[in-house]
mmCIF entry with sequence, helices, sheets and N, C-alpha, C, O atoms, coordinates in Angstrom:
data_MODEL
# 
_entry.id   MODEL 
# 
_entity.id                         1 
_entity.type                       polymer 
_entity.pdbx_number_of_molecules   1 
# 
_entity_poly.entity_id                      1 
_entity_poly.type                           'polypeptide(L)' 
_entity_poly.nstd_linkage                   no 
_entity_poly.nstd_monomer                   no 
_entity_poly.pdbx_seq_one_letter_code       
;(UNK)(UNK)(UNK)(UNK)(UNK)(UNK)(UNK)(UNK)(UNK)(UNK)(UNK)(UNK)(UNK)(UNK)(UNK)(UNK)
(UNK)(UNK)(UNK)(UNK)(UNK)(UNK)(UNK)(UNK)(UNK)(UNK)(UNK)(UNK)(UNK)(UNK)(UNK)(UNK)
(UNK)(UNK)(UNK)(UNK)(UNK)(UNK)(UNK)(UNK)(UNK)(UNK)(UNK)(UNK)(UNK)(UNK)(UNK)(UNK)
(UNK)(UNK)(UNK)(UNK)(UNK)
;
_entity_poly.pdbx_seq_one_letter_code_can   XXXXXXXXXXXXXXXXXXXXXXXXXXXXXXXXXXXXXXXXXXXXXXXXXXXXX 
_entity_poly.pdbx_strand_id                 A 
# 
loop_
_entity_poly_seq.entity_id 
_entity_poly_seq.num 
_entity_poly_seq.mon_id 
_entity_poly_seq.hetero 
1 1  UNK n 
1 2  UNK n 
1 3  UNK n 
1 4  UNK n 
1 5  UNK n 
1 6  UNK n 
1 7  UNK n 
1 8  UNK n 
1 9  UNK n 
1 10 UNK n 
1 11 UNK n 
1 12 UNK n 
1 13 UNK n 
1 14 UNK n 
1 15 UNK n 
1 16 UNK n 
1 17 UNK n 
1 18 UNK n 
1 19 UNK n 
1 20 UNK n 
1 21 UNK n 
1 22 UNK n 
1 23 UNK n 
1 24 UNK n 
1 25 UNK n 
1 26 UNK n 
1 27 UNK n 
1 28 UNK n 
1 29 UNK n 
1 30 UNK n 
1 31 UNK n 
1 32 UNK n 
1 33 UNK n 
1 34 UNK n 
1 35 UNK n 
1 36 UNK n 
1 37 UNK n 
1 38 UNK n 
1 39 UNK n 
1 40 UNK n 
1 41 UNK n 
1 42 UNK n 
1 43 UNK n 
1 44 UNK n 
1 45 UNK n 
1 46 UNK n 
1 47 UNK n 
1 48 UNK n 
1 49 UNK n 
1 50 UNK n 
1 51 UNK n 
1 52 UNK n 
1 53 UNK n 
# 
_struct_asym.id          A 
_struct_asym.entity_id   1 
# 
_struct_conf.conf_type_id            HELX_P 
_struct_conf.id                      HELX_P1 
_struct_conf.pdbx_PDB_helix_id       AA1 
_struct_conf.beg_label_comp_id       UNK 
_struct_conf.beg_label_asym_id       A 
_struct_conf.beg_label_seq_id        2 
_struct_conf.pdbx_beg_PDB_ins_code   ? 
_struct_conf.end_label_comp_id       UNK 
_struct_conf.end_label_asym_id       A 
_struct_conf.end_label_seq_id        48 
_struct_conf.pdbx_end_PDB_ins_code   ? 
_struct_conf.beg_auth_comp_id        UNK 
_struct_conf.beg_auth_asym_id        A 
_struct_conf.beg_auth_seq_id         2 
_struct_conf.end_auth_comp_id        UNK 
_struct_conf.end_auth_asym_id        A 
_struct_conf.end_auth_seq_id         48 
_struct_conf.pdbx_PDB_helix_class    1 
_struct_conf.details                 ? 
_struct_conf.pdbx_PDB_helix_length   47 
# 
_struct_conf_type.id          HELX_P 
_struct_conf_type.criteria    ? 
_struct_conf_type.reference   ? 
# 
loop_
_atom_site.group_PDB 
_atom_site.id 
_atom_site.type_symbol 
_atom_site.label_atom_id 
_atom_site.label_alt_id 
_atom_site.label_comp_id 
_atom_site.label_asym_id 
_atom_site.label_entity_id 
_atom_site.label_seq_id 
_atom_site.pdbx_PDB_ins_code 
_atom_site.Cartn_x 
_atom_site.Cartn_y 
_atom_site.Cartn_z 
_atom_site.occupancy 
_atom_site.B_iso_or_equiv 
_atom_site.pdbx_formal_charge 
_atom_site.auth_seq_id 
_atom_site.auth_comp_id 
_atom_site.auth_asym_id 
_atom_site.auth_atom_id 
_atom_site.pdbx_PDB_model_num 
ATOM 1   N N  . UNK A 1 1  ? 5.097  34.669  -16.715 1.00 0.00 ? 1  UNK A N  1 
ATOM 2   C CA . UNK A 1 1  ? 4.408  33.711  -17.581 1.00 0.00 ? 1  UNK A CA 1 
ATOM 3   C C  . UNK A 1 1  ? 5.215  32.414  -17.687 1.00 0.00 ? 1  UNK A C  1 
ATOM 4   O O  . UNK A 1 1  ? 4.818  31.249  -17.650 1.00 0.00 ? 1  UNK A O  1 
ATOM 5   N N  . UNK A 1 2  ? 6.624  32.984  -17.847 1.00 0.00 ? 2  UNK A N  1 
ATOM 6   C CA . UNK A 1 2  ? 7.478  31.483  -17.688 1.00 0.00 ? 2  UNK A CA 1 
ATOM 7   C C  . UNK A 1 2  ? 7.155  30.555  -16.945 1.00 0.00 ? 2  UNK A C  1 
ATOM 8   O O  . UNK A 1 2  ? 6.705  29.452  -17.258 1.00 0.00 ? 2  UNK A O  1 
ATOM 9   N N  . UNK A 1 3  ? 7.533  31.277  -15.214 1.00 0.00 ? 3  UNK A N  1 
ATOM 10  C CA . UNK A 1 3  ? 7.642  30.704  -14.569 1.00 0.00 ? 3  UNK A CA 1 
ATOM 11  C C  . UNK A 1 3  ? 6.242  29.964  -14.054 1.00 0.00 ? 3  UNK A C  1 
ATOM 12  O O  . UNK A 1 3  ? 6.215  29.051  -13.229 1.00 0.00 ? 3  UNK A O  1 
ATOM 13  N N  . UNK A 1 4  ? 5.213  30.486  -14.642 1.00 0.00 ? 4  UNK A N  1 
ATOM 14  C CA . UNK A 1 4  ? 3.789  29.664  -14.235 1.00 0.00 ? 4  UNK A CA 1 
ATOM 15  C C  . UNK A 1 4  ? 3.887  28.389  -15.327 1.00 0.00 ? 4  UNK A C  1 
ATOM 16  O O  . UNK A 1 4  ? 3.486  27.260  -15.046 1.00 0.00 ? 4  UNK A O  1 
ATOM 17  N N  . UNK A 1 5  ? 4.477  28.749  -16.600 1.00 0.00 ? 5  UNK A N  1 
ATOM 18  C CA . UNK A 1 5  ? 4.402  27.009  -17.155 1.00 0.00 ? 5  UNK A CA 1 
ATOM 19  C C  . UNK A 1 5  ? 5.518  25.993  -16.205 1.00 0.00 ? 5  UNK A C  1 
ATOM 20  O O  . UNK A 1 5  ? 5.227  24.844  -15.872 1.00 0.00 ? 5  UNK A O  1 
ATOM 21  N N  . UNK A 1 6  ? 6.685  26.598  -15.898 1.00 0.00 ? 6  UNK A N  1 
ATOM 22  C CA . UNK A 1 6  ? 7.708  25.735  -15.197 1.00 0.00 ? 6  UNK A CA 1 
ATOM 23  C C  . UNK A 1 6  ? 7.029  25.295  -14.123 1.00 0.00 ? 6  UNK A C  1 
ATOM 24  O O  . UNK A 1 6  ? 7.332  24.185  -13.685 1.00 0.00 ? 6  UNK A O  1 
ATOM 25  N N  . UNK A 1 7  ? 6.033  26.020  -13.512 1.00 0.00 ? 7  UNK A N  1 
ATOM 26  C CA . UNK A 1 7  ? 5.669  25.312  -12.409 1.00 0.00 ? 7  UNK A CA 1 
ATOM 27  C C  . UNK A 1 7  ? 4.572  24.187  -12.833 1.00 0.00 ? 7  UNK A C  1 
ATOM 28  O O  . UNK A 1 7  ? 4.723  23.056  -12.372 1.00 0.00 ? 7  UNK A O  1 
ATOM 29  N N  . UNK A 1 8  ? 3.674  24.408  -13.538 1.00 0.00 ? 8  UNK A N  1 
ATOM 30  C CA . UNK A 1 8  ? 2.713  23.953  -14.178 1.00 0.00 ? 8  UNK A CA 1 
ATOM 31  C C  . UNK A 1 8  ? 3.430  22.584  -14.345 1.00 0.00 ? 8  UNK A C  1 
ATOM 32  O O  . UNK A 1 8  ? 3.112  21.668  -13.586 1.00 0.00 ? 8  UNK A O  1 
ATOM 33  N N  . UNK A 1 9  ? 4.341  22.402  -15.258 1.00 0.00 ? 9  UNK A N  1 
ATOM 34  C CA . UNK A 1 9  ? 5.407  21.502  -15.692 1.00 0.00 ? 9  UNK A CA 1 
ATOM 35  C C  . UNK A 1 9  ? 5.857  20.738  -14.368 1.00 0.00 ? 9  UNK A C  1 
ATOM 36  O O  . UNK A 1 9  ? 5.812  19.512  -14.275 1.00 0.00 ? 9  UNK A O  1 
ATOM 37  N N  . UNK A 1 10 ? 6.094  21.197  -13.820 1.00 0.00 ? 10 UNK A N  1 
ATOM 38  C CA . UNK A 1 10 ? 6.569  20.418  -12.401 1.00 0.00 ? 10 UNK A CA 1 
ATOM 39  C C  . UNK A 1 10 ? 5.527  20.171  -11.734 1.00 0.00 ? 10 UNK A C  1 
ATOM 40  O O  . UNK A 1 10 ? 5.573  19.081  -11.165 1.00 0.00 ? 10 UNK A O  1 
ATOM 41  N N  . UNK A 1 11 ? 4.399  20.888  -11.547 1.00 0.00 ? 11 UNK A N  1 
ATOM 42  C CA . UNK A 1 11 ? 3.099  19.467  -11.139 1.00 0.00 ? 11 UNK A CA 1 
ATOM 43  C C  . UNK A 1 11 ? 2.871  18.435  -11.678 1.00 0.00 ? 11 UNK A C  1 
ATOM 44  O O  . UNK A 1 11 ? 2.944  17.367  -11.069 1.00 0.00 ? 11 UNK A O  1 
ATOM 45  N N  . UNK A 1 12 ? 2.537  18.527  -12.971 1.00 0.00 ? 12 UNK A N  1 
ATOM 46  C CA . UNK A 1 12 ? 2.547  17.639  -13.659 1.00 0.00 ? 12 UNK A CA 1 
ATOM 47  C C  . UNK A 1 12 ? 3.390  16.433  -13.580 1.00 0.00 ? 12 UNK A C  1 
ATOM 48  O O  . UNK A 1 12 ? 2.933  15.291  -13.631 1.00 0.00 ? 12 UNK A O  1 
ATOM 49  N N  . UNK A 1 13 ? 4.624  16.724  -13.454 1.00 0.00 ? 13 UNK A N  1 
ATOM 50  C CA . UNK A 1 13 ? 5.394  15.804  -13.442 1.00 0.00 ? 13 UNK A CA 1 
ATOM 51  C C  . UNK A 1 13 ? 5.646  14.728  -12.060 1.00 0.00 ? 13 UNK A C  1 
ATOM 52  O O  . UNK A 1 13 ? 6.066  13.576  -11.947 1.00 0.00 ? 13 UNK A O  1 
ATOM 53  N N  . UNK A 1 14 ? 5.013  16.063  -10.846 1.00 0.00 ? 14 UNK A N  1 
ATOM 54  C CA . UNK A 1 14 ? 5.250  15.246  -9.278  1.00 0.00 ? 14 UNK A CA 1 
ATOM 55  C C  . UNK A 1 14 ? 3.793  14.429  -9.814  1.00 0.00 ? 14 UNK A C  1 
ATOM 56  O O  . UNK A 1 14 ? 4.146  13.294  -10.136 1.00 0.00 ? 14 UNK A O  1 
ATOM 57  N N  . UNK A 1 15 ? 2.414  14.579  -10.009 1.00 0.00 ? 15 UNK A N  1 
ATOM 58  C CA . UNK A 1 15 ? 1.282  14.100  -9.947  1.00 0.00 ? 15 UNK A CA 1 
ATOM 59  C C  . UNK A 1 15 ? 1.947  13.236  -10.997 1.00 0.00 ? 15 UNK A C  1 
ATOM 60  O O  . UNK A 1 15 ? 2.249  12.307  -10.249 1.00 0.00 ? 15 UNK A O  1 
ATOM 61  N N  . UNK A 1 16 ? 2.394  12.865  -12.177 1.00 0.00 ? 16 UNK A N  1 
ATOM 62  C CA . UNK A 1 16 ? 2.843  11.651  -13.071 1.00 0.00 ? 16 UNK A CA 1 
ATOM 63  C C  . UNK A 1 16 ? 3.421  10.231  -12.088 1.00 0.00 ? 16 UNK A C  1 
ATOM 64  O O  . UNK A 1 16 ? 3.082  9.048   -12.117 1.00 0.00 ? 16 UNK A O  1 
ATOM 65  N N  . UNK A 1 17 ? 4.756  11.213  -10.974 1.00 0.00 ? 17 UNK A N  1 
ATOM 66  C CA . UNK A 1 17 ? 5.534  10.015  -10.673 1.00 0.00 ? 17 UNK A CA 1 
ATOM 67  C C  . UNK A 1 17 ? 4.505  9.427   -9.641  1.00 0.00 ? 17 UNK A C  1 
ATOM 68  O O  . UNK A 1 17 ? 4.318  8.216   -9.765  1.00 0.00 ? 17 UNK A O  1 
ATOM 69  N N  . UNK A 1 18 ? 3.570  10.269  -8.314  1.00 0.00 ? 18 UNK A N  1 
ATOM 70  C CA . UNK A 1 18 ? 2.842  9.991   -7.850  1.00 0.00 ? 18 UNK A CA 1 
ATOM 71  C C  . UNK A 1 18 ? 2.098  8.828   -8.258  1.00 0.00 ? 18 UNK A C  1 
ATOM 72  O O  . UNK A 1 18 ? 2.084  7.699   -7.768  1.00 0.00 ? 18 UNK A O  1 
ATOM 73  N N  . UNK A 1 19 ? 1.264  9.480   -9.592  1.00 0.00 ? 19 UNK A N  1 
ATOM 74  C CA . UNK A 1 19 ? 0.053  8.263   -10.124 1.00 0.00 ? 19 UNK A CA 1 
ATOM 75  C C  . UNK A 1 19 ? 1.075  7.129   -10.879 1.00 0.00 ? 19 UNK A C  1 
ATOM 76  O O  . UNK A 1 19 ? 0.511  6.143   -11.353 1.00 0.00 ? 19 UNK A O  1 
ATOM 77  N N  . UNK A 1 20 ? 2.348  7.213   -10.991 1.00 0.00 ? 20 UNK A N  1 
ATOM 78  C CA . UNK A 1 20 ? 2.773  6.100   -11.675 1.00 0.00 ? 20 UNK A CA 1 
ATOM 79  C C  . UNK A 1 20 ? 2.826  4.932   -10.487 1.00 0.00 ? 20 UNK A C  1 
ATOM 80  O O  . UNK A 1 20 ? 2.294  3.824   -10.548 1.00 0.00 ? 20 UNK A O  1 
ATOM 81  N N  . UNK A 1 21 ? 3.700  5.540   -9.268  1.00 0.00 ? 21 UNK A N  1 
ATOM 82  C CA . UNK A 1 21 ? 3.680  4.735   -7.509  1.00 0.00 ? 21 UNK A CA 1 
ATOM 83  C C  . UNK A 1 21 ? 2.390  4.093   -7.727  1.00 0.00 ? 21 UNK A C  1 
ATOM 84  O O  . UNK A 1 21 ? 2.398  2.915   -8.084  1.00 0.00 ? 21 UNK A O  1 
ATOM 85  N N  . UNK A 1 22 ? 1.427  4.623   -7.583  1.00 0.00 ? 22 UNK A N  1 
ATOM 86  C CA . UNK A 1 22 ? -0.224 4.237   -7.140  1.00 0.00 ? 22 UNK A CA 1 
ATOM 87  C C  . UNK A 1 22 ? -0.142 2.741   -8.263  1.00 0.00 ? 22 UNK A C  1 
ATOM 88  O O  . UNK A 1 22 ? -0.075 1.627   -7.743  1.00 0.00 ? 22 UNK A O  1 
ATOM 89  N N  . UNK A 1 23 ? -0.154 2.857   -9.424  1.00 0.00 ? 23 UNK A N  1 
ATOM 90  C CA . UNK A 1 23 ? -0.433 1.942   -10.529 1.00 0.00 ? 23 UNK A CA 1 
ATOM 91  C C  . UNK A 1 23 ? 0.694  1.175   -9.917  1.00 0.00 ? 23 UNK A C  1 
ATOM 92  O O  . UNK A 1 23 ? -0.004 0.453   -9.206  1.00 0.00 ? 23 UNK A O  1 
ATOM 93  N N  . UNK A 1 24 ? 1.553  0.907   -9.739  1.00 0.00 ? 24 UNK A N  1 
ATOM 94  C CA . UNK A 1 24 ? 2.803  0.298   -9.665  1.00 0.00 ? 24 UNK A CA 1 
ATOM 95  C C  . UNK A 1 24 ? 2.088  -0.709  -8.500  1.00 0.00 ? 24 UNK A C  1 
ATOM 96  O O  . UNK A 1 24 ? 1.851  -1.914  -8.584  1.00 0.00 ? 24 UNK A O  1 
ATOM 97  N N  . UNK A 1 25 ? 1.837  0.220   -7.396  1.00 0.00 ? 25 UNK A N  1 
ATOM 98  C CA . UNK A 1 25 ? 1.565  -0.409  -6.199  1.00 0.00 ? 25 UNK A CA 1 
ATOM 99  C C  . UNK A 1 25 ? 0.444  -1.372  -6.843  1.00 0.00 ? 25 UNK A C  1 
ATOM 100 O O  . UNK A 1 25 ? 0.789  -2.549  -6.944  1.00 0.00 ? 25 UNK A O  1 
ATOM 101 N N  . UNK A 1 26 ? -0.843 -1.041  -7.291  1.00 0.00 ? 26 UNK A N  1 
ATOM 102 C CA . UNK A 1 26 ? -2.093 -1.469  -8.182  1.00 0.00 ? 26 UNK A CA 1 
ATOM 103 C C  . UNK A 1 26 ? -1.409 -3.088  -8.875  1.00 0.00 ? 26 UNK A C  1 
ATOM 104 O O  . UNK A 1 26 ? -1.972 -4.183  -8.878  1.00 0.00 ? 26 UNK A O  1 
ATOM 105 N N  . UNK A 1 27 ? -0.726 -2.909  -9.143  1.00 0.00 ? 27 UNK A N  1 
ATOM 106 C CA . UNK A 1 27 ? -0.119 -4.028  -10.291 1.00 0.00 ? 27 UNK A CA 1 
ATOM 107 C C  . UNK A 1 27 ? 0.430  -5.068  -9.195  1.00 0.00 ? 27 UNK A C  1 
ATOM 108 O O  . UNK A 1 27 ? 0.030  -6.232  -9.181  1.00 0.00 ? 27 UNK A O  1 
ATOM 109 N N  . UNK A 1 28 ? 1.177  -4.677  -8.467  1.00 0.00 ? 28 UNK A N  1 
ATOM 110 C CA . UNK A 1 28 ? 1.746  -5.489  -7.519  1.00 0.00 ? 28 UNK A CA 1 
ATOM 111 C C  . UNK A 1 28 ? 1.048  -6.182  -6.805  1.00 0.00 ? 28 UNK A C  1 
ATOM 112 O O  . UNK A 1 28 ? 1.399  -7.350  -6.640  1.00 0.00 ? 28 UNK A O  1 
ATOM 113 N N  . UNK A 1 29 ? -0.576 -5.517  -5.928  1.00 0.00 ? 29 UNK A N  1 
ATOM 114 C CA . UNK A 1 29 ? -1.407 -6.330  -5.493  1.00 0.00 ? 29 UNK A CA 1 
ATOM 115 C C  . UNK A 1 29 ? -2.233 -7.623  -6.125  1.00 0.00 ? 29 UNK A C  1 
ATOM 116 O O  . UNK A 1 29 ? -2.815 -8.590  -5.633  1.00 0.00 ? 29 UNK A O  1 
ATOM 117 N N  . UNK A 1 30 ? -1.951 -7.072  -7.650  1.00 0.00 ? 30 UNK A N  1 
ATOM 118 C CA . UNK A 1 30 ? -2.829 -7.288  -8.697  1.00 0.00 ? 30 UNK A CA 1 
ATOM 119 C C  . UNK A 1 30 ? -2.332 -8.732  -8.848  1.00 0.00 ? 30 UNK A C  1 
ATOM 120 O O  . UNK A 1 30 ? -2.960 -9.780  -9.004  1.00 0.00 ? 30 UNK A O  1 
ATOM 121 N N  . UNK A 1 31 ? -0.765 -8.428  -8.738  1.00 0.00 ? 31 UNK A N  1 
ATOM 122 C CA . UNK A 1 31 ? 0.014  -9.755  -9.263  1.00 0.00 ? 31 UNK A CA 1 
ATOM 123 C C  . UNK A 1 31 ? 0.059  -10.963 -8.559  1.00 0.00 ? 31 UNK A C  1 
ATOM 124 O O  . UNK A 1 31 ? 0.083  -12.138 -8.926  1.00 0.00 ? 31 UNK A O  1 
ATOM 125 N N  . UNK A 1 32 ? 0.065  -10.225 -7.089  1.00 0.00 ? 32 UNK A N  1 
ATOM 126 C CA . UNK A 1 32 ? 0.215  -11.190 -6.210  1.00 0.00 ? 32 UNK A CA 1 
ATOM 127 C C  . UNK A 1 32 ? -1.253 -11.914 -5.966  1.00 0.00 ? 32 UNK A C  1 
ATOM 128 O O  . UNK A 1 32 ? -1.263 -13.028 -5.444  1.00 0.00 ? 32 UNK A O  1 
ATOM 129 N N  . UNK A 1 33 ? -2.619 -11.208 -6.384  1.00 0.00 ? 33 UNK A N  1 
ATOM 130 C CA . UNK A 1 33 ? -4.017 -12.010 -6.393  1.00 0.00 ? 33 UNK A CA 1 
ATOM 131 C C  . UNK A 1 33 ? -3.969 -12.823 -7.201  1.00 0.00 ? 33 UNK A C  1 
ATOM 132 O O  . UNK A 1 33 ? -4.623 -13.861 -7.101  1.00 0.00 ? 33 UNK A O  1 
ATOM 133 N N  . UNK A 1 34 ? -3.180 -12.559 -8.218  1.00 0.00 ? 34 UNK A N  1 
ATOM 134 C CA . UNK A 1 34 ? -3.034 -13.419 -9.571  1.00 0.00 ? 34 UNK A CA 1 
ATOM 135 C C  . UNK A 1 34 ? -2.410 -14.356 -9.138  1.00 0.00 ? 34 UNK A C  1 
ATOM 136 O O  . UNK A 1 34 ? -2.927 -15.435 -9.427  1.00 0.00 ? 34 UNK A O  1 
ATOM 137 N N  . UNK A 1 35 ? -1.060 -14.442 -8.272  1.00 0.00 ? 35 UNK A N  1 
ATOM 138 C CA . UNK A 1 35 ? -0.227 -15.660 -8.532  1.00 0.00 ? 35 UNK A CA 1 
ATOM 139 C C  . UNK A 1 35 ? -1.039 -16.152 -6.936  1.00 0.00 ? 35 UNK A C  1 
ATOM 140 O O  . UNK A 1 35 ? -0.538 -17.183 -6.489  1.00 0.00 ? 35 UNK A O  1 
ATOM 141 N N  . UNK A 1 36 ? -1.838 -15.742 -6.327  1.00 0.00 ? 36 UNK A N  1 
ATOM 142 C CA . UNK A 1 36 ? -2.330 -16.710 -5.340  1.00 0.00 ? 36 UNK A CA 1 
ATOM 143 C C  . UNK A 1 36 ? -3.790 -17.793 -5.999  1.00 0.00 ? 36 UNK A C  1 
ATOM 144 O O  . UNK A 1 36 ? -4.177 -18.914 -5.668  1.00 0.00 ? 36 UNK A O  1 
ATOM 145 N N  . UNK A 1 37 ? -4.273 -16.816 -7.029  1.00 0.00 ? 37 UNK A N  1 
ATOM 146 C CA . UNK A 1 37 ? -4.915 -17.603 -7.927  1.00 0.00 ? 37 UNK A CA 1 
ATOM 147 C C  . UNK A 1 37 ? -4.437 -18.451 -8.915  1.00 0.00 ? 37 UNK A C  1 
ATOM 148 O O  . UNK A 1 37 ? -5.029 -19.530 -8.889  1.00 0.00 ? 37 UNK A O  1 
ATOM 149 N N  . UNK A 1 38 ? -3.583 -18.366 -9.781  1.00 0.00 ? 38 UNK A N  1 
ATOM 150 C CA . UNK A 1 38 ? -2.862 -19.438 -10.623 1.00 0.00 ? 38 UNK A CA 1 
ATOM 151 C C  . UNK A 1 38 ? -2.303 -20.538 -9.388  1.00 0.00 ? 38 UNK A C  1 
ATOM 152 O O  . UNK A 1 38 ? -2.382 -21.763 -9.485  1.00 0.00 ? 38 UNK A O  1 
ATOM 153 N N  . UNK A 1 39 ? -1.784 -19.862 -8.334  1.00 0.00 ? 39 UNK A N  1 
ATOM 154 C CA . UNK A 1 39 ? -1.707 -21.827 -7.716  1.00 0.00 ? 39 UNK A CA 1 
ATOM 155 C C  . UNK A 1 39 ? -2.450 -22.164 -6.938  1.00 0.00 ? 39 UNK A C  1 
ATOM 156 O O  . UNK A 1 39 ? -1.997 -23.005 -6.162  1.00 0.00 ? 39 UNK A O  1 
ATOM 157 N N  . UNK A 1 40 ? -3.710 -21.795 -6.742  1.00 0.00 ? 40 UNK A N  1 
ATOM 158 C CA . UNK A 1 40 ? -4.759 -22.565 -6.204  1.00 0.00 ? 40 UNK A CA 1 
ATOM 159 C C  . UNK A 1 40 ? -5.417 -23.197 -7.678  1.00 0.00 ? 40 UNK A C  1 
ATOM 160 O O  . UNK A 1 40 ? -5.884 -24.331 -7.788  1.00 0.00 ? 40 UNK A O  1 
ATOM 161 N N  . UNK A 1 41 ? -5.340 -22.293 -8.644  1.00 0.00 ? 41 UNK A N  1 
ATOM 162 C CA . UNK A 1 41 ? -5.916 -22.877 -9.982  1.00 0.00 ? 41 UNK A CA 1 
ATOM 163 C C  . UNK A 1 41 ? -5.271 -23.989 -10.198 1.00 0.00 ? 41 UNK A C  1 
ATOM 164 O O  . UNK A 1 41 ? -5.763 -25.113 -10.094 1.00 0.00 ? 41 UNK A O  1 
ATOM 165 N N  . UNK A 1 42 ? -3.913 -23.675 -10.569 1.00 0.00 ? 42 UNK A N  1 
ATOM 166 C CA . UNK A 1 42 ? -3.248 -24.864 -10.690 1.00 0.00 ? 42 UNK A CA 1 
ATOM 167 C C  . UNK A 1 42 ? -3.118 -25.870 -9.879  1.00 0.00 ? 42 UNK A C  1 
ATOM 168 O O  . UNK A 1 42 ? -3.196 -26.999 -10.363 1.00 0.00 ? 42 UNK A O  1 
ATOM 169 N N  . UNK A 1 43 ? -2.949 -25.748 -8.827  1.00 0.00 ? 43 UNK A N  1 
ATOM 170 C CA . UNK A 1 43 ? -3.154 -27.028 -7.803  1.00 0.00 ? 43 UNK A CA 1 
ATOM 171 C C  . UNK A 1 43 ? -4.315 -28.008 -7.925  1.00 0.00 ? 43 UNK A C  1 
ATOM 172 O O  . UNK A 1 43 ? -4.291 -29.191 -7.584  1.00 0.00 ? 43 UNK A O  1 
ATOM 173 N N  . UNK A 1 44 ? -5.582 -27.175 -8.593  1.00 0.00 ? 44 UNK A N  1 
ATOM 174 C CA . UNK A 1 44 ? -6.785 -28.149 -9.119  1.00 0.00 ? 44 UNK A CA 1 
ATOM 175 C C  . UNK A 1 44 ? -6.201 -28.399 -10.657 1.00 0.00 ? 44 UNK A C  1 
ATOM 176 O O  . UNK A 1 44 ? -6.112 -29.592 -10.949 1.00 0.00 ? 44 UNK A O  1 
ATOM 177 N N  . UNK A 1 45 ? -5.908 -27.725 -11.392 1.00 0.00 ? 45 UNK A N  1 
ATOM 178 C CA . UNK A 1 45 ? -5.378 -27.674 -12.699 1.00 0.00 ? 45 UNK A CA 1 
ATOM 179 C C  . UNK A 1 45 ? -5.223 -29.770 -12.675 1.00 0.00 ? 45 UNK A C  1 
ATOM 180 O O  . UNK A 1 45 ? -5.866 -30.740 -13.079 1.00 0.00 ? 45 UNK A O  1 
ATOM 181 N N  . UNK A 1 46 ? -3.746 -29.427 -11.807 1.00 0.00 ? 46 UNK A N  1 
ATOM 182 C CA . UNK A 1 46 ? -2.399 -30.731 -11.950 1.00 0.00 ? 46 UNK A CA 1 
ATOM 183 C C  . UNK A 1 46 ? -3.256 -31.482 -11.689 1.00 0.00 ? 46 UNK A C  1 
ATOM 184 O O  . UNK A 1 46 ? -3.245 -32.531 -12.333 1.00 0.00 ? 46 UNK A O  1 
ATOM 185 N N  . UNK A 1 47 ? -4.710 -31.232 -10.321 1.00 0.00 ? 47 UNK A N  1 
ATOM 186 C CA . UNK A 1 47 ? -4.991 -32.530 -9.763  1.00 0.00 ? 47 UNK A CA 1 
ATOM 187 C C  . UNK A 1 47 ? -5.954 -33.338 -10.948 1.00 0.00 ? 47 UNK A C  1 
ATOM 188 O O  . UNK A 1 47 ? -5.900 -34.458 -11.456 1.00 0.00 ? 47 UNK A O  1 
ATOM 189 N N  . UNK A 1 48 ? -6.762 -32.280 -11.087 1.00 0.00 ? 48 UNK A N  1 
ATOM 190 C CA . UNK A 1 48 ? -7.513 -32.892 -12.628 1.00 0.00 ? 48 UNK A CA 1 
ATOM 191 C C  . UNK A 1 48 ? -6.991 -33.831 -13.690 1.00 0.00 ? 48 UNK A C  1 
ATOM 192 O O  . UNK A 1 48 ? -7.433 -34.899 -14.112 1.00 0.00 ? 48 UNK A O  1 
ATOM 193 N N  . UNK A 1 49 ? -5.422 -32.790 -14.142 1.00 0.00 ? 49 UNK A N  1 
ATOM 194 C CA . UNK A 1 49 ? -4.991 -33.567 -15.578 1.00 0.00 ? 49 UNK A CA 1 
ATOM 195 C C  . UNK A 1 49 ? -3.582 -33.699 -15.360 1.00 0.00 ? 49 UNK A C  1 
ATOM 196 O O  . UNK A 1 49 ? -2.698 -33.146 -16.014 1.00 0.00 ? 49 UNK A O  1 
ATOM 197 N N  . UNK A 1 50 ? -3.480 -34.273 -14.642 1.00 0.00 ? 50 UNK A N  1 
ATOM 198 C CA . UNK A 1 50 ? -1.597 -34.345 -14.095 1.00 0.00 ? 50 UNK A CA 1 
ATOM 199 C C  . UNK A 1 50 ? -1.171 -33.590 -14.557 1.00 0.00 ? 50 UNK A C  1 
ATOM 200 O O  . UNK A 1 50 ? -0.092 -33.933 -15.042 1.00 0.00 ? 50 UNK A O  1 
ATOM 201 N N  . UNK A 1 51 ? -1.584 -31.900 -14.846 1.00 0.00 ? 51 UNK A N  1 
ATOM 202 C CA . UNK A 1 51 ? -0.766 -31.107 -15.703 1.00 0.00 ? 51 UNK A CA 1 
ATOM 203 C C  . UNK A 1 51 ? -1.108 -29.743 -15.379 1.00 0.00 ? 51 UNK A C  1 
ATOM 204 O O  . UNK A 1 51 ? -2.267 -29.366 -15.207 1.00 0.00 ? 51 UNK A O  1 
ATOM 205 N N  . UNK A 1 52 ? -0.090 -29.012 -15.296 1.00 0.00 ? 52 UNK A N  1 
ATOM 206 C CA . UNK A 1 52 ? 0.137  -27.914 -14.534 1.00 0.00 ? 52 UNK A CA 1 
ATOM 207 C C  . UNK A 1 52 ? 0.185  -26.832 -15.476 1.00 0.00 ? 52 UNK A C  1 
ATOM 208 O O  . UNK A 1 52 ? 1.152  -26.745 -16.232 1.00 0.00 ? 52 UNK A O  1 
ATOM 209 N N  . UNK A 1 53 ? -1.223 -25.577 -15.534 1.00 0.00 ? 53 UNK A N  1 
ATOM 210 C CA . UNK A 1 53 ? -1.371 -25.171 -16.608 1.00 0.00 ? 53 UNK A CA 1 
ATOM 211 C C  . UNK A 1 53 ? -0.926 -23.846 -15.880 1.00 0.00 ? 53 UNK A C  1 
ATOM 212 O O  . UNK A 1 53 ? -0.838 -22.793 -16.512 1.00 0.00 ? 53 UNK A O  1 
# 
């Protein structure tokens, strides 16, 4: 019985670090759409209002 929660426990924990990688990776693409959008935004931003939002 132990040893089925210890294992139980240790899936859990490989599928945690797993889905944490996935999100991690998720965020990173996420960030980099973002910062290819903030400076195309901004590049119209500055040209609009001399000011770089």
């Amino acid at each position: 019985m132990v040893e089925m929660v210890l294992r139980l426990k240790n899936l859990m924990k490989k599928q945690c670090e797993e889905r944490k990688k996935e999100i991690m990776h998720e965020i990173e693409h996420l960030r980099l759409i973002d910062l290819n959008l903030m400076y195309s935004l901004g590049n119209h931003w500055r040209w609009n209002n001399g000011k770089f939002y």
